[in-house]
C-alpha positions as a printed Julia matrix, in Angstrom:
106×3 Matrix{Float64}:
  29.64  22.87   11.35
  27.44  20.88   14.16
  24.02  19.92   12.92
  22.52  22.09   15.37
  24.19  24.82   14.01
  23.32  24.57   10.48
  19.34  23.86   11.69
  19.83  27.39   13.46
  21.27  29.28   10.4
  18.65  27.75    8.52
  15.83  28.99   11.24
  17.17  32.3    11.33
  17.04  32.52    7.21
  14.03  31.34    7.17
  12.84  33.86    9.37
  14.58  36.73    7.71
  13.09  35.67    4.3
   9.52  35.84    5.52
  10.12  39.1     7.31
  11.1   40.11    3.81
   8.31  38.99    2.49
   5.62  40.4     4.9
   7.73  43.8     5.02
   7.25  43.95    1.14
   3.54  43.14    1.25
   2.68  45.58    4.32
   4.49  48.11    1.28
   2.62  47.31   -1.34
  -0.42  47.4     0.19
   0.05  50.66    1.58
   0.72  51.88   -2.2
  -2.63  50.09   -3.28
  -4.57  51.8    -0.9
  -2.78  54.98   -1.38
  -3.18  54.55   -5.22
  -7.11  53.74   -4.86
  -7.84  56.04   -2.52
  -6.77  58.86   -4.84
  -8.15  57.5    -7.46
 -11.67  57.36   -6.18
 -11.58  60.47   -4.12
 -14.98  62.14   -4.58
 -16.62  58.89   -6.7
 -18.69  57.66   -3.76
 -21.59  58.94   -1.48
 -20.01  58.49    1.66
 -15.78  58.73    2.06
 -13.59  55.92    1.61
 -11.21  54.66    3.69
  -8.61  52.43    3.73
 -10.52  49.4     4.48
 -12.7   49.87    1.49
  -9.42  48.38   -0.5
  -8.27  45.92    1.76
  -9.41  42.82    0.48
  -8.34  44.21   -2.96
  -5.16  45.91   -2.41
  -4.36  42.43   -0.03
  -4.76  40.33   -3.66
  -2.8   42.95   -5.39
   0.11  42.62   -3.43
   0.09  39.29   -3.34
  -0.04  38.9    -7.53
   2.55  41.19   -7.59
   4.66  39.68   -5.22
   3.73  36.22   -7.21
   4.91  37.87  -10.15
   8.37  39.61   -9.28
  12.05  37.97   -9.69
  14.21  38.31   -6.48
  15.88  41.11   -8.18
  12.71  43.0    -8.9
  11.47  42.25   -5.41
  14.78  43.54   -4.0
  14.34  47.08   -6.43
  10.57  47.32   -4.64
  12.24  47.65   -1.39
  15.31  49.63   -2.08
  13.32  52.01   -3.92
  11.8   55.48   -2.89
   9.82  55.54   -6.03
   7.7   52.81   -7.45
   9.7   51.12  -10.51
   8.44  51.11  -13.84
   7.65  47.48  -13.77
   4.82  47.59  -11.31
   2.67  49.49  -13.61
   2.37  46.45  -15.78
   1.66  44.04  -13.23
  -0.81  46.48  -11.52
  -3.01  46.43  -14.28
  -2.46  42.3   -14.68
  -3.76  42.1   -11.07
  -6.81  44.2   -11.35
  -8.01  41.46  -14.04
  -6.74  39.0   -11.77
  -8.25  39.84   -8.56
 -11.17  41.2    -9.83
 -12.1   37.87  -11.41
 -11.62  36.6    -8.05
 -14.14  38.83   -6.65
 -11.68  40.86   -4.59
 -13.51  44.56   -5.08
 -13.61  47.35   -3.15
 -16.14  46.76   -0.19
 -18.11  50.11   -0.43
């Protein structure tokens, strides 16, 4: 195989890995903010919205996606229901962004 070949594979993995990636965060984030918003329905003065958990539901995602194997990550997207497994690493990321200061906005 030419060299220019193989740098061209290796582009278009590349590429397909961090579509992957992004694809998988855009998910979980959606589920955060899905999750929260339920959650605090009715808590606050004024209604929340989505971007009230952005910045946190953006440093969720990202522990959990930290925090997965391949296999695991592969389960998240194949998935129609949210495996067993996030659970644990839900509650590992609210100690883990909170101590970063990554709270709701409101």
């Amino acid at each position: 195989m030419s060299k220019s070949i193989k740098t061209l594979l290796l582009i278009a993995l590349t590429s397909s890995v961090q579509l992957q990636a992004e694809e998988l965060s855009v998910q979980l984030q959606k589920s955060c903010v899905q999750q929260q918003l339920s959650e605090y329905k009715g808590l606050n003065k004024r209604p929340l919205s989505a971007q009230d958990f952005a910045t946190y539901c953006s440093c969720e995602s990202e522990y959990i996606q930290k925090n997965t194997t391949d296999p695991q990550k592969n389960e998240l997207r194949s998935s129609s229901k949210t495996p067993a497994f996030v659970g644990d690493l839900r509650v590992k990321a609210i100690k883990s962004c909170l101590d970063q200061g990554q709270k709701m906005t409101s």
